[in-house]
FIDO-132613 format. One record per residue (C-alpha): chain; x, y, z. Coordinates in nm, 4 decimals, m for minus. Example, Ala and Ser with C-alpha at 12.3 -4.5 7.8 and 13.67 -1.06 7.14 Angstrom:
BEGIN
kette c1 c2 c3
A 1.2300 m0.4500 0.7800 .
A 1.3670 m0.1060 0.7140 .
END
This chain:
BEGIN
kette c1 c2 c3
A 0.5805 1.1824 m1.7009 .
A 0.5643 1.5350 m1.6643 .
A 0.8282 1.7538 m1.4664 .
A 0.5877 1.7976 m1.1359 .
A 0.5307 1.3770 m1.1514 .
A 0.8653 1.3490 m1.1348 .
A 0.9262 1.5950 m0.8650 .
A 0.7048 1.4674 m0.6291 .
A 0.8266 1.0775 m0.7348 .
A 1.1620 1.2018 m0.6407 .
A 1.1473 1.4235 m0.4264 .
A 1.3350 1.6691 m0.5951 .
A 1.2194 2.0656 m0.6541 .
A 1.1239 2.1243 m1.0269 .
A 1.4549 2.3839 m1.0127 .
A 1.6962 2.1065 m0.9180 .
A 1.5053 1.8637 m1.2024 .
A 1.5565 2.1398 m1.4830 .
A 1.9340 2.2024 m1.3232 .
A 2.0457 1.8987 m1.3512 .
A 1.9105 1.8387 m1.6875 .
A 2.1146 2.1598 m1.8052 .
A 2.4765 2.0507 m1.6564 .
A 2.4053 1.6606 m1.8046 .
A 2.3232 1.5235 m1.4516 .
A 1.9954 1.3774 m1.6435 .
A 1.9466 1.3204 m1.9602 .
A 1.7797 1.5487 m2.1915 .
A 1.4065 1.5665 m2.2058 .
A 1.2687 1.5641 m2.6044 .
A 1.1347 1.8420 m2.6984 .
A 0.8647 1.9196 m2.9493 .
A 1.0008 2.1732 m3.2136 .
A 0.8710 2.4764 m3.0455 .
A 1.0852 2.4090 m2.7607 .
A 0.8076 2.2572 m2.5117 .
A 0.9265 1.9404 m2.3439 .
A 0.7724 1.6446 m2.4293 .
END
C-alpha cells in the first residue's frame, strides 16, 4: 500500500502519515536502498 492508499483508508493527510512515521508513532516503512519507500 502506497502512502496516498493509506491516507485516504485512514483518513489521515500524507503530512501526518510521514510525521508520525518520523517520531515512531508508526512503524518504519522499508525502503529500497536509494531511499524510496517501498
Amino acid at each position: 500500500m502506497v502512502i496516498k492508499e493509506a491516507s485516504k483508508v485512514t483518513g489521515i493527510s500524507i503530512d501526518n502519515l510521514r510525521y508520525y512515521e518520523r517520531i515512531g508513532v508508526i512503524p518504519k516503512v522499508r525502503r529500497t536502498e536509494s531511499g524510496i519507500r517501498d
